[in-house]
VEXMARKE-268422 format. One record per residue (C-alpha): residue number from 0; x, y, z; residue in three letters. Coordinates in nm, 3 decimals, always signed. Each point is the difference from the previous one (the first is absolute). Layout:
<lumtors>
<lumtor n="NUM" px="X" py="Y" pz="Z" res="ALA"/>
...
</lumtors>
This chain:
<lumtors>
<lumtor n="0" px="+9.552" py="+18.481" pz="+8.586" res="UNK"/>
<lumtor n="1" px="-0.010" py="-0.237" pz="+0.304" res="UNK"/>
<lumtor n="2" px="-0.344" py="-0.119" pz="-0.007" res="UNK"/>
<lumtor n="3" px="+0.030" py="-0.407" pz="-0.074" res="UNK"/>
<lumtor n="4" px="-0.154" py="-0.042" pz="-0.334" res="UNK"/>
<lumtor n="5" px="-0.069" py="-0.260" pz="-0.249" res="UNK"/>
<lumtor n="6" px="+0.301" py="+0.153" pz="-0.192" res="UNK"/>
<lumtor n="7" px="+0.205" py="-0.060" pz="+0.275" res="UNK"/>
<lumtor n="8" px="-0.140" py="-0.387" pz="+0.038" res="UNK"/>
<lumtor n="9" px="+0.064" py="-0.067" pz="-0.368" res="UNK"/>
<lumtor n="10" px="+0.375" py="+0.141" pz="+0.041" res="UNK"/>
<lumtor n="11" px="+0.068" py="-0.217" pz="+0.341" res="UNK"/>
<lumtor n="12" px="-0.167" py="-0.306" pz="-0.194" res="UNK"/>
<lumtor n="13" px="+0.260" py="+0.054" pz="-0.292" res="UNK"/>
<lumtor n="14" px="+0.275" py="+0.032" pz="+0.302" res="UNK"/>
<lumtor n="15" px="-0.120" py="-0.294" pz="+0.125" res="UNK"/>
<lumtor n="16" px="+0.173" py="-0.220" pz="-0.292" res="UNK"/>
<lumtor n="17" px="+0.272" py="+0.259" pz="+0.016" res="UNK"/>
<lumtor n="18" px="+0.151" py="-0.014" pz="+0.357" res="UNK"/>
<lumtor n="19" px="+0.199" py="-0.282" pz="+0.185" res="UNK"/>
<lumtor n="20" px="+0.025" py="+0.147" pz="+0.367" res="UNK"/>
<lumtor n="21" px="+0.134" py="-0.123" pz="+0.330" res="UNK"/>
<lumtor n="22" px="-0.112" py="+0.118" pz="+0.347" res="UNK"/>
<lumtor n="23" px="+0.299" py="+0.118" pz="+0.215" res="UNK"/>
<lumtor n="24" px="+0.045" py="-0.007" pz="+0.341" res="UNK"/>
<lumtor n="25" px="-0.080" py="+0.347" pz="+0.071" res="UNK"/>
<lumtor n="26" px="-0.313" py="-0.096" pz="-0.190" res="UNK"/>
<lumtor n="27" px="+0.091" py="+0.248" pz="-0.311" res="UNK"/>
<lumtor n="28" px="-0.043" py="-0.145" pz="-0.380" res="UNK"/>
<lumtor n="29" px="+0.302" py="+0.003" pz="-0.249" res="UNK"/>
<lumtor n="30" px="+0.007" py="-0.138" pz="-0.339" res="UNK"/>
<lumtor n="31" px="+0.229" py="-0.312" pz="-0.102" res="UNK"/>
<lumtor n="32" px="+0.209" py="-0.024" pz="-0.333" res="UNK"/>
<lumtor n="33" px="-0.407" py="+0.147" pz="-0.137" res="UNK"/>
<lumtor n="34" px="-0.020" py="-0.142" pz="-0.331" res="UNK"/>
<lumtor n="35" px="-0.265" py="+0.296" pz="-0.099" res="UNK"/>
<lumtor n="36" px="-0.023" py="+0.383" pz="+0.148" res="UNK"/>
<lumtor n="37" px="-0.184" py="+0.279" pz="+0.010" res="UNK"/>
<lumtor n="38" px="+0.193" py="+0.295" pz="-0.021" res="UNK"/>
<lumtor n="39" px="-0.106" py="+0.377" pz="-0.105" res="UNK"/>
<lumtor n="40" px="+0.221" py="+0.316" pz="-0.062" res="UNK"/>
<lumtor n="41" px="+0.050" py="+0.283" pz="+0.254" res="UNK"/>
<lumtor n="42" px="+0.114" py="+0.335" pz="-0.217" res="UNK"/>
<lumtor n="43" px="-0.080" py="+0.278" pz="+0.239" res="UNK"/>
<lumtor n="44" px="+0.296" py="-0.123" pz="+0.270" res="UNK"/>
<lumtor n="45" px="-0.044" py="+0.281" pz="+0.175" res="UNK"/>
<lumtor n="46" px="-0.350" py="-0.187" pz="+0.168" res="UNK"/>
<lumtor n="47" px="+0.203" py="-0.226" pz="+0.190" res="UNK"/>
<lumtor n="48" px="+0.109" py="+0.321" pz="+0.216" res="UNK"/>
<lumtor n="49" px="-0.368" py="+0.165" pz="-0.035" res="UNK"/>
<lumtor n="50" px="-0.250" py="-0.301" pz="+0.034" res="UNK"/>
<lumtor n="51" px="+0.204" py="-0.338" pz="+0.060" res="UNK"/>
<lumtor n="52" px="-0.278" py="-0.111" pz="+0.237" res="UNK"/>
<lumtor n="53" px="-0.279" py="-0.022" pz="-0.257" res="UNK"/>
<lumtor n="54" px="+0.203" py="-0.133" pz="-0.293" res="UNK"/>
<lumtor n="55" px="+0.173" py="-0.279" pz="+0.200" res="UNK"/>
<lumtor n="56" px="-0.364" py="-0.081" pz="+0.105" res="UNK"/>
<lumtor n="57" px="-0.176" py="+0.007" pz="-0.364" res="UNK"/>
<lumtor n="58" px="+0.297" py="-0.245" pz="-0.074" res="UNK"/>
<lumtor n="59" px="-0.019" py="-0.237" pz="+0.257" res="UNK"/>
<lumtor n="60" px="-0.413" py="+0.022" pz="-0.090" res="UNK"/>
<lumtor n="61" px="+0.077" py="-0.063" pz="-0.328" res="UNK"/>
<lumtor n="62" px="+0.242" py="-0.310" pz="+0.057" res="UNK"/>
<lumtor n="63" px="+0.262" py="+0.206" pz="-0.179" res="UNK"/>
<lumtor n="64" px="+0.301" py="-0.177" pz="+0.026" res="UNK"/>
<lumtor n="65" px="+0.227" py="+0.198" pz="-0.176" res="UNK"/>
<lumtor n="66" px="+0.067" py="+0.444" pz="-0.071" res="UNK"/>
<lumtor n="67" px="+0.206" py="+0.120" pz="-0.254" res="UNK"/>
<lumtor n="68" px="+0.066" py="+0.336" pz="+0.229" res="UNK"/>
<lumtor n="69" px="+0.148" py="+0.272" pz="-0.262" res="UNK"/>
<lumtor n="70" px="+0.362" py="+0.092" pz="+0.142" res="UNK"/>
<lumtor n="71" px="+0.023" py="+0.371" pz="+0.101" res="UNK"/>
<lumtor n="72" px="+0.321" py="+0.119" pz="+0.141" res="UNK"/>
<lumtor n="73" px="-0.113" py="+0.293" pz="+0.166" res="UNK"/>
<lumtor n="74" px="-0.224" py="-0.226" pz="+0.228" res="UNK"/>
<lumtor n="75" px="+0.157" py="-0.085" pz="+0.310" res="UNK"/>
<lumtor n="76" px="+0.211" py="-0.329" pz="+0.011" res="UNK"/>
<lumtor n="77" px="-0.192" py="-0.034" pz="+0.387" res="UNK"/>
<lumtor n="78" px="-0.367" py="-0.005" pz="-0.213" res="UNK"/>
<lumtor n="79" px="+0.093" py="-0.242" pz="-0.186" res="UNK"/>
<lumtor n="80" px="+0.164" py="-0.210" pz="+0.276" res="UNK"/>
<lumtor n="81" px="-0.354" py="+0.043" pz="+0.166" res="UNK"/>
<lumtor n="82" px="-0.236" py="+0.000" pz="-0.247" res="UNK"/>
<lumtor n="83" px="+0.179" py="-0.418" pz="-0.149" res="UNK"/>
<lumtor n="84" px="+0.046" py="-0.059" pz="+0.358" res="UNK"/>
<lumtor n="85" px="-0.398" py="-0.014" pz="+0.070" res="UNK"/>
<lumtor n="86" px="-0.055" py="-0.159" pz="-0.336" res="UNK"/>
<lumtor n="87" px="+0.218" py="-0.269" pz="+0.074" res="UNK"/>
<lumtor n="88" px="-0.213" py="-0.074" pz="+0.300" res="UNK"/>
<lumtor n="89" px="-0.315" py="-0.026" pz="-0.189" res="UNK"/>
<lumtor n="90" px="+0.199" py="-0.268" pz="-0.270" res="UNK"/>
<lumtor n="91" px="+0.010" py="+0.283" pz="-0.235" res="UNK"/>
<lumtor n="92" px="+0.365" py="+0.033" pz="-0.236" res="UNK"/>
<lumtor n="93" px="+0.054" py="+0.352" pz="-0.110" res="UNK"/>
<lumtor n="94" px="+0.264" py="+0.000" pz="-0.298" res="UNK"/>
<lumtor n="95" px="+0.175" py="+0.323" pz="-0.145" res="UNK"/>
<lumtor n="96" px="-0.158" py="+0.131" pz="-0.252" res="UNK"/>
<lumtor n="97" px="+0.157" py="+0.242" pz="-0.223" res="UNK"/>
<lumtor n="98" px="+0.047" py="+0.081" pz="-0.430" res="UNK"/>
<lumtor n="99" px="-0.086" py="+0.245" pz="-0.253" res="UNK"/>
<lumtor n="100" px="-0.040" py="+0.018" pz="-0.425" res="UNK"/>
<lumtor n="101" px="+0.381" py="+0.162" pz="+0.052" res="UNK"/>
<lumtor n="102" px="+0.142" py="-0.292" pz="+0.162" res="UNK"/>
<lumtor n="103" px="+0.044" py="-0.145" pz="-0.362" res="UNK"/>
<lumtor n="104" px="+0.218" py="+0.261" pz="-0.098" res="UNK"/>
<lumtor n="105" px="+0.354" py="+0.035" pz="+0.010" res="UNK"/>
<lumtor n="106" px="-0.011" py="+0.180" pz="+0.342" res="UNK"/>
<lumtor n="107" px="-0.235" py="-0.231" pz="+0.103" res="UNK"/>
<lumtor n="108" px="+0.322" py="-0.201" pz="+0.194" res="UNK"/>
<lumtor n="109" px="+0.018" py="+0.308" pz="+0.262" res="UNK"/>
<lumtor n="110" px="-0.345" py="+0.006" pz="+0.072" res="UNK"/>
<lumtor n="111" px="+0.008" py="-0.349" pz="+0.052" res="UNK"/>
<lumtor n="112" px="+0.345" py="+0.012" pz="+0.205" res="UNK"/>
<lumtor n="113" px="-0.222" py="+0.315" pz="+0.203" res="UNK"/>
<lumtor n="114" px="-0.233" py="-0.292" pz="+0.121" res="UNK"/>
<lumtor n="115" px="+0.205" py="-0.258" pz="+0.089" res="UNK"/>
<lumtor n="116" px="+0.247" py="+0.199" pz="+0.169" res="UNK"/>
<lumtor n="117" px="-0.287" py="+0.080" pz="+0.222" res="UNK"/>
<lumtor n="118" px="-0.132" py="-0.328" pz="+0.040" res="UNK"/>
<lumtor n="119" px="+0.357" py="-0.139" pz="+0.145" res="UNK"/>
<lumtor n="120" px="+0.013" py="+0.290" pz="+0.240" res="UNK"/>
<lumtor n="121" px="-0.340" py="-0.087" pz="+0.083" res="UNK"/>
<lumtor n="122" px="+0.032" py="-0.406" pz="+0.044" res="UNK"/>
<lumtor n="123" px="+0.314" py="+0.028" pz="+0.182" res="UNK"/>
<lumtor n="124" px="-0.124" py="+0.231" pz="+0.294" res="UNK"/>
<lumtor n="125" px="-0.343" py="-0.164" pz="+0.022" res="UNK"/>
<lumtor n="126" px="-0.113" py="-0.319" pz="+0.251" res="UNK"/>
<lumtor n="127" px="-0.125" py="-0.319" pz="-0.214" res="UNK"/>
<lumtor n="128" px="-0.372" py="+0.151" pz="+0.111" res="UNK"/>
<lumtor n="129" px="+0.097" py="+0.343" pz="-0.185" res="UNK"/>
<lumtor n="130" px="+0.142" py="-0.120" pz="-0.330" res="UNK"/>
<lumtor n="131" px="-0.156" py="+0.007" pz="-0.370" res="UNK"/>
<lumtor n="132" px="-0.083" py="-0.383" pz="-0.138" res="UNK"/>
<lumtor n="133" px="+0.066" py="+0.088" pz="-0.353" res="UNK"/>
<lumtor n="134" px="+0.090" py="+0.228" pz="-0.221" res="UNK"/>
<lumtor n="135" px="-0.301" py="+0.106" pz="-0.261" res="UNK"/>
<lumtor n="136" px="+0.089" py="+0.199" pz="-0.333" res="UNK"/>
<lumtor n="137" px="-0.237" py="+0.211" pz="-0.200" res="UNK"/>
<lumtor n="138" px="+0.174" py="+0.116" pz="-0.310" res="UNK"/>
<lumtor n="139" px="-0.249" py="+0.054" pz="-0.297" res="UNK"/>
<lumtor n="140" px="+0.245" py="+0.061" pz="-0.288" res="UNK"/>
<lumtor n="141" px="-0.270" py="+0.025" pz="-0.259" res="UNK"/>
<lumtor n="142" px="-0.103" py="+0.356" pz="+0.199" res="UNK"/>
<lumtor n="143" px="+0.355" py="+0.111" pz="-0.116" res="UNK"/>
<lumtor n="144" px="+0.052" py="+0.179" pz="-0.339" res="UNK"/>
<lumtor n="145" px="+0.276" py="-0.262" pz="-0.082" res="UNK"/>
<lumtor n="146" px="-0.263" py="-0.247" pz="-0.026" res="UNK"/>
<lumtor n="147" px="-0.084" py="+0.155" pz="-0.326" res="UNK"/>
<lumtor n="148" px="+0.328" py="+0.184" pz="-0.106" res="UNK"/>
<lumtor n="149" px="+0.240" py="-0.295" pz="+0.114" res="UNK"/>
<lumtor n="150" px="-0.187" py="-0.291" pz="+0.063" res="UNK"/>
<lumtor n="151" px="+0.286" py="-0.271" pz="+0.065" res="UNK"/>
<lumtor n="152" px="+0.255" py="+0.232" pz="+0.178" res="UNK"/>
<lumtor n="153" px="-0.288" py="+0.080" pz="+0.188" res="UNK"/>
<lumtor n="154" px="-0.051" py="-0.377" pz="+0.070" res="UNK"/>
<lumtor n="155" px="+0.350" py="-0.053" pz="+0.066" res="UNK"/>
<lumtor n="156" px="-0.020" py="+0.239" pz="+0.304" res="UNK"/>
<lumtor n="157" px="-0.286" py="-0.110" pz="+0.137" res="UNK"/>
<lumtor n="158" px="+0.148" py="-0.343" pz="+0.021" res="UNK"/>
<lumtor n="159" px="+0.327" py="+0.128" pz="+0.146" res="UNK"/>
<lumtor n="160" px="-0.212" py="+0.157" pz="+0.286" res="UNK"/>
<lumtor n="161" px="-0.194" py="-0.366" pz="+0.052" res="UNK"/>
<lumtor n="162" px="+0.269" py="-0.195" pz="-0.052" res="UNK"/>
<lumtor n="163" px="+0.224" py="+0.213" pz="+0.255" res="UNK"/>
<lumtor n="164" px="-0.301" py="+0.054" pz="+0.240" res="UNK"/>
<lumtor n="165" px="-0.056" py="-0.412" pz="+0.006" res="UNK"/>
<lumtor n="166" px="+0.391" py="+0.006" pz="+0.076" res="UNK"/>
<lumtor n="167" px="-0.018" py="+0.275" pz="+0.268" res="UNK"/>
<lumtor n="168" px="-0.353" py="-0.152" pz="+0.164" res="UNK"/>
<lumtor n="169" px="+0.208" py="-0.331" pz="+0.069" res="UNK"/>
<lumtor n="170" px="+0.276" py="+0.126" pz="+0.164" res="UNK"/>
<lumtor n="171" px="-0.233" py="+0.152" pz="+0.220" res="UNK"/>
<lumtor n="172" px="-0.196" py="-0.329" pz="+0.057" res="UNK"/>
<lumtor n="173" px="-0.297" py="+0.139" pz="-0.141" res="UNK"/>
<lumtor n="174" px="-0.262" py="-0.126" pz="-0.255" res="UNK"/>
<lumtor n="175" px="+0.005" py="+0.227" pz="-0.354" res="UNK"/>
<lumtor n="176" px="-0.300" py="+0.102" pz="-0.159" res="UNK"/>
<lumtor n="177" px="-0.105" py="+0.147" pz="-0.297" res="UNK"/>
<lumtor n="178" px="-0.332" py="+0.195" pz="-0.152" res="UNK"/>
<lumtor n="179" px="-0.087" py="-0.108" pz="-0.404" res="UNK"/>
<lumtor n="180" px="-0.279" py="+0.082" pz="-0.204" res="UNK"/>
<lumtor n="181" px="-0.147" py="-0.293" pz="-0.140" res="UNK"/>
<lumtor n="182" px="+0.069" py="+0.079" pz="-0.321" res="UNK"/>
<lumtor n="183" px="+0.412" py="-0.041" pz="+0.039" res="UNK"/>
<lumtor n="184" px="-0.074" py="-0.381" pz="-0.153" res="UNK"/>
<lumtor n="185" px="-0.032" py="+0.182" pz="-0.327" res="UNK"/>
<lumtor n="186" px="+0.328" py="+0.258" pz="+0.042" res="UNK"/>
<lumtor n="187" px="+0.359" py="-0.155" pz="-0.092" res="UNK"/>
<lumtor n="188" px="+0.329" py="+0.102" pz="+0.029" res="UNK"/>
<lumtor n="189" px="+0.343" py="-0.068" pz="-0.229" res="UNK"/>
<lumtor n="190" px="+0.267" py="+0.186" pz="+0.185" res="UNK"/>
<lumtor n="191" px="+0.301" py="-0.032" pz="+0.238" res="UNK"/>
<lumtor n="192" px="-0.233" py="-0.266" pz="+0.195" res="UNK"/>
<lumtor n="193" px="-0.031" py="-0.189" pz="-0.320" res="UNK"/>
<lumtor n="194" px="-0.334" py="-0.032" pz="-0.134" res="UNK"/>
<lumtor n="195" px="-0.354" py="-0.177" pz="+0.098" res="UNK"/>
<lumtor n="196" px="-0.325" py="+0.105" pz="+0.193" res="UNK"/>
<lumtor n="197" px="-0.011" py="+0.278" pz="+0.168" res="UNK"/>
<lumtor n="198" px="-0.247" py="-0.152" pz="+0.284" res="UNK"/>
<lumtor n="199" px="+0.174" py="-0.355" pz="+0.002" res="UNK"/>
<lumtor n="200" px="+0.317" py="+0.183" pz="+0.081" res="UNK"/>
<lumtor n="201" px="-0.125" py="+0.208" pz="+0.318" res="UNK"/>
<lumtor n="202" px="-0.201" py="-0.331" pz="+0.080" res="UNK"/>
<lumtor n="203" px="+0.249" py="-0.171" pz="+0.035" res="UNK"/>
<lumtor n="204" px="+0.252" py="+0.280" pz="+0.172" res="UNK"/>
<lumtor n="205" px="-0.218" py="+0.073" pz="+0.263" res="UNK"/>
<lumtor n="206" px="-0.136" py="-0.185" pz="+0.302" res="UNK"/>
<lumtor n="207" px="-0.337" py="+0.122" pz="-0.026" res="UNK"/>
<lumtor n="208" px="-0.187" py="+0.193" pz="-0.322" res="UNK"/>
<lumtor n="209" px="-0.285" py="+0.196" pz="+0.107" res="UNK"/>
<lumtor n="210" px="-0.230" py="-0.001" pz="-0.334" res="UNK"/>
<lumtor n="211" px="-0.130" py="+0.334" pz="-0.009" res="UNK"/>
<lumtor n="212" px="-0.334" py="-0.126" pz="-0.175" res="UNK"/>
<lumtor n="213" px="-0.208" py="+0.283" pz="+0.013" res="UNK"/>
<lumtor n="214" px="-0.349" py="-0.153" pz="-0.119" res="UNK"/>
<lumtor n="215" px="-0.344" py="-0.002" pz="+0.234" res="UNK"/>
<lumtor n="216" px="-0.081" py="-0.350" pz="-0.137" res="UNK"/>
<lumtor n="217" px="+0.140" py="-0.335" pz="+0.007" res="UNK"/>
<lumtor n="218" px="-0.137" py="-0.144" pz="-0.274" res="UNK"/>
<lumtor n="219" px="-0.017" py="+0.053" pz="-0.371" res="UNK"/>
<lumtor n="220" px="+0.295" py="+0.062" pz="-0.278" res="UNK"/>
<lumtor n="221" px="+0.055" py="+0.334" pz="+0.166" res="UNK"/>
<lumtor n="222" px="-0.017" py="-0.130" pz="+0.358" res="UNK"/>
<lumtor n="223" px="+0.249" py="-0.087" pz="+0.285" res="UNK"/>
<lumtor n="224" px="-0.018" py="-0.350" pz="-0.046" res="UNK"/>
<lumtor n="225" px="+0.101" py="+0.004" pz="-0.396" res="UNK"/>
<lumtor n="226" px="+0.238" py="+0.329" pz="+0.046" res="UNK"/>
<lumtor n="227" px="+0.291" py="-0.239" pz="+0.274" res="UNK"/>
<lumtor n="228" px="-0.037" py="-0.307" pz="-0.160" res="UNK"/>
<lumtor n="229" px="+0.309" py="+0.064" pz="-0.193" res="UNK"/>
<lumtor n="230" px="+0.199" py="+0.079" pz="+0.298" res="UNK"/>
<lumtor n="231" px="-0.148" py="-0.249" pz="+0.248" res="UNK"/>
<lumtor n="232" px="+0.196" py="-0.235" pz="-0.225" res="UNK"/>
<lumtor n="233" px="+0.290" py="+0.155" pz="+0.028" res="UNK"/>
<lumtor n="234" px="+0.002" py="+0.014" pz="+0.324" res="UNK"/>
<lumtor n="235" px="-0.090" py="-0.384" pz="+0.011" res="UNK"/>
<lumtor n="236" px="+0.283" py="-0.030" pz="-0.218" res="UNK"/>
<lumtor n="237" px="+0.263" py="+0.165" pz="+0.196" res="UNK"/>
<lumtor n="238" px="-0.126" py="-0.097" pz="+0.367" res="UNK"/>
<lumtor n="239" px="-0.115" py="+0.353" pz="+0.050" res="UNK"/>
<lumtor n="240" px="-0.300" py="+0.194" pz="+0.228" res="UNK"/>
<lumtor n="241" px="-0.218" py="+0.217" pz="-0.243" res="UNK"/>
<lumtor n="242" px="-0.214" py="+0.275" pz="+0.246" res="UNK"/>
<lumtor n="243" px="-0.331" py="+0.099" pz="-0.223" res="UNK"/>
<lumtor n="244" px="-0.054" py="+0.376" pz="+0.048" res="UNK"/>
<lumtor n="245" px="-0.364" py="+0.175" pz="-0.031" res="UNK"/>
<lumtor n="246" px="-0.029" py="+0.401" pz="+0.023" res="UNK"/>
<lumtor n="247" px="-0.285" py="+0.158" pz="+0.226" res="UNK"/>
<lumtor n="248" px="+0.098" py="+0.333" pz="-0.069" res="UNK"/>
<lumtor n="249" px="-0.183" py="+0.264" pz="-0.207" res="UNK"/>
<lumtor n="250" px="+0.142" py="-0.029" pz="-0.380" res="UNK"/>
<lumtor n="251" px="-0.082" py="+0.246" pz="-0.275" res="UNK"/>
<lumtor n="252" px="+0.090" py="-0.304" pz="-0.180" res="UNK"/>
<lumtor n="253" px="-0.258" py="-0.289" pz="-0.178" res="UNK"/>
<lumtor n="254" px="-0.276" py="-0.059" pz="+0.248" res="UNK"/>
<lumtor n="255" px="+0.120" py="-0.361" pz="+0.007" res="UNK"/>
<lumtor n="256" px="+0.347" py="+0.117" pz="+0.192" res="UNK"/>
<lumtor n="257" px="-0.089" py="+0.008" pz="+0.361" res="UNK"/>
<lumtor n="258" px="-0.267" py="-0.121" pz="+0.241" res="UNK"/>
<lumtor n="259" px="-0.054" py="+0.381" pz="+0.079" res="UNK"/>
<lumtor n="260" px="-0.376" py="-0.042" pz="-0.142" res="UNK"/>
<lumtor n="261" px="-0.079" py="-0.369" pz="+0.107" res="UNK"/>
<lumtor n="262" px="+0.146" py="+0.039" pz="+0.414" res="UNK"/>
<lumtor n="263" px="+0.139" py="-0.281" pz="+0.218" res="UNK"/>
<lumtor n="264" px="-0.267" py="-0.272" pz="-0.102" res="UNK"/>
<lumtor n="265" px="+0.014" py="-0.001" pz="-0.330" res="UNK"/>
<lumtor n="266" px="+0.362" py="+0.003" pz="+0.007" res="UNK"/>
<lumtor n="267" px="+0.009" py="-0.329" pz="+0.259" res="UNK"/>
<lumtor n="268" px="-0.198" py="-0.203" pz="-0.244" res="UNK"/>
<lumtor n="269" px="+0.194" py="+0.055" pz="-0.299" res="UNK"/>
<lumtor n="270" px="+0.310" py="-0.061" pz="+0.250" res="UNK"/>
<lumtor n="271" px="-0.146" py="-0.298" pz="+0.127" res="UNK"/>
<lumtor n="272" px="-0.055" py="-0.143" pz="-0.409" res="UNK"/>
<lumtor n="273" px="+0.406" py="+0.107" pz="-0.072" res="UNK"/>
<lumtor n="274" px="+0.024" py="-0.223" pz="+0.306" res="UNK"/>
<lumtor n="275" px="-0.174" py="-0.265" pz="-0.158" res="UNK"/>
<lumtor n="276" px="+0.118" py="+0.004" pz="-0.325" res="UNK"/>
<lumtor n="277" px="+0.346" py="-0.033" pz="+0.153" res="UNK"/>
<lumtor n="278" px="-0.054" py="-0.179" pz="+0.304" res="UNK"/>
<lumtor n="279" px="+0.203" py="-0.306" pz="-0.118" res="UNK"/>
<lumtor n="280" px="+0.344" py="+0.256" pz="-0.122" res="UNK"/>
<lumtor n="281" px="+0.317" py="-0.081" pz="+0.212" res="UNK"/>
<lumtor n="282" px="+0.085" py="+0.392" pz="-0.077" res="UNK"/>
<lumtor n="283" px="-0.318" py="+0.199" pz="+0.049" res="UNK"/>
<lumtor n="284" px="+0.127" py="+0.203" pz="+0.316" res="UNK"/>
<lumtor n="285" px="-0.373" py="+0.133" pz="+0.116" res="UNK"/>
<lumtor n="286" px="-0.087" py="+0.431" pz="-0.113" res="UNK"/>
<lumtor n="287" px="+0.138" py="+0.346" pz="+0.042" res="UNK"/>
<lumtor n="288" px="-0.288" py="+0.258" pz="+0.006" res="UNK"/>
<lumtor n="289" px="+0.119" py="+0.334" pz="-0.074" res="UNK"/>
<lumtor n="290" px="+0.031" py="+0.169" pz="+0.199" res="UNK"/>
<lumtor n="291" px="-0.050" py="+0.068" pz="+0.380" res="UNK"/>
<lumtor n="292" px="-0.193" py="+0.319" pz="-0.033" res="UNK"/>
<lumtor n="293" px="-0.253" py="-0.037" pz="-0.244" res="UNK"/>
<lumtor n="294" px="-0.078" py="-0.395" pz="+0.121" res="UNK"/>
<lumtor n="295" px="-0.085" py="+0.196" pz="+0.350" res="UNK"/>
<lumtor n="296" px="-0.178" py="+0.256" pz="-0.173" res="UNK"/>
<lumtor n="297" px="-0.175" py="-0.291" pz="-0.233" res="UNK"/>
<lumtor n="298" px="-0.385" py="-0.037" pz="+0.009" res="UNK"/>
<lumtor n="299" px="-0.129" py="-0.330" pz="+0.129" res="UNK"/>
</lumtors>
């Protein structure tokens, strides 16, 4: 995993349209207001504790700019504290990452209250160095039987936990982001929030939308490039940062899911022709490659 490759050349060439960086006194890198990322998901939060070393090191490889690190009370607020502390130093923002298919229930308000209560206690005891960047929700409503059984209630909650998560994310001074399939363009809603598009709505509630679009190819009626072009306008519309996710993980899903077959090269060329397509968008953020494991585990 940390032989230099051609993969590896393809992703820093990509990176190279991506990343405005200053050199600091001490010599160390940090990104300014970046107009595109790379970011990638860390579930397994108990790593930080068992092998920070090699994951903050595969980042900073990578040019990762920014984790979505999977909030796990039981972990030690100290692991954190370390773990974003050496991140920080390699330009790297880690935001709190937290949701589940229940969230868009009626309960869903506690769970949500169960995060951010820990994410004040959290921000107020930890140095500038220590503290999360942004706050990064993962709901997936459509995972939820209420999907089927009570579609627009179901809606209705799920907004309620964006809207107050956008609310709560700002008092903290943090950024608030927010997963989506692709396909929310074609979902509406006609409830207490009024009624509209479903994808134009959390477009234009959140500060970033990361686009899960789960396809190995860019091009072509089923590919990346056609699947966001609906929301890349949005997000042009509303002044808003759209992050285009890829999966590298194994999927028992369509073969056309994941880069699991294809590795790290393929997946840096079709990147590189999103990039393309897009290069001239206000609103196209850079990728999110889910997620941490699998993209170290991916085949070159």
């Amino acid at each position: 995993m940390k032989n230099v490759s051609a993969a590896v050349g393809i992703l820093f060439f990509i990176l190279g349209f991506f990343v405005q960086i200053m050199v600091l006194p001490e010599g160390k890198a940090e990104g300014i207001e970046m107009d595109t990322s790379l970011a990638t998901w860390i579930w397994n939060t108990r790593d930080i504790e068992t092998k920070s070393n090699d994951i903050l090191q595969f980042m900073e490889e990578k040019q990762v700019t920014d984790a979505y690190l999977q909030i796990n009370r039981s972990v030690m607020a100290s692991s954190y504290e370390s773990f974003i502390e050496n991140a920080t130093s390699k330009g790297i923002r880690v935001h709190a990452l937290d949701g589940a298919p229940n969230w868009a229930t009626r309960n869903g308000a506690t769970y949500q209250a169960n995060l951010f209560n820990w994410l004040d206690s959290y921000q107020a005891n930890a140095t500038e160095n220590q503290k999360f960047s942004g706050v990064h929700l993962d709901i997936e409503p459509y995972l939820h039987s209420g999907w089927t059984n009570s579609y627009q209630k179901t809606i209705a909650f799920y907004q309620d936990r964006l809207s107050d998560g956008k609310t709560h994310a700002m008092s903290l001074g943090l950024s608030f982001g927010v997963d989506t399939p692709f396909w929310f363009d074609e979902q509406s809603y006609n409830n207490r929030y009024g009624s509209g598009n479903l994808a134009d709505w959390i477009i234009k509630t959140a500060d970033v939308t990361t686009l899960m679009a789960y396809r190995d190819r860019a091009d072509g009626a089923n590919g990346i490039v056609a699947l966001i072009s609906n929301e890349i306008a949005l997000a042009e519309k509303y002044g808003k940062k759209i992050s285009v996710g890829v999966e590298t993980g194994q999927t028992s899903e369509a073969s056309y899911i994941s880069f699991f077959e294809e590795g790290e090269a393929v997946m840096t060329e079709e990147l590189l022709k999103v990039k393309t397509a897009y290069e001239h968008s206000s609103s196209v953020q850079g990728f999110s490659i889910h997620y941490l494991d699998s993209w170290m585990a991916l085949k070159q």
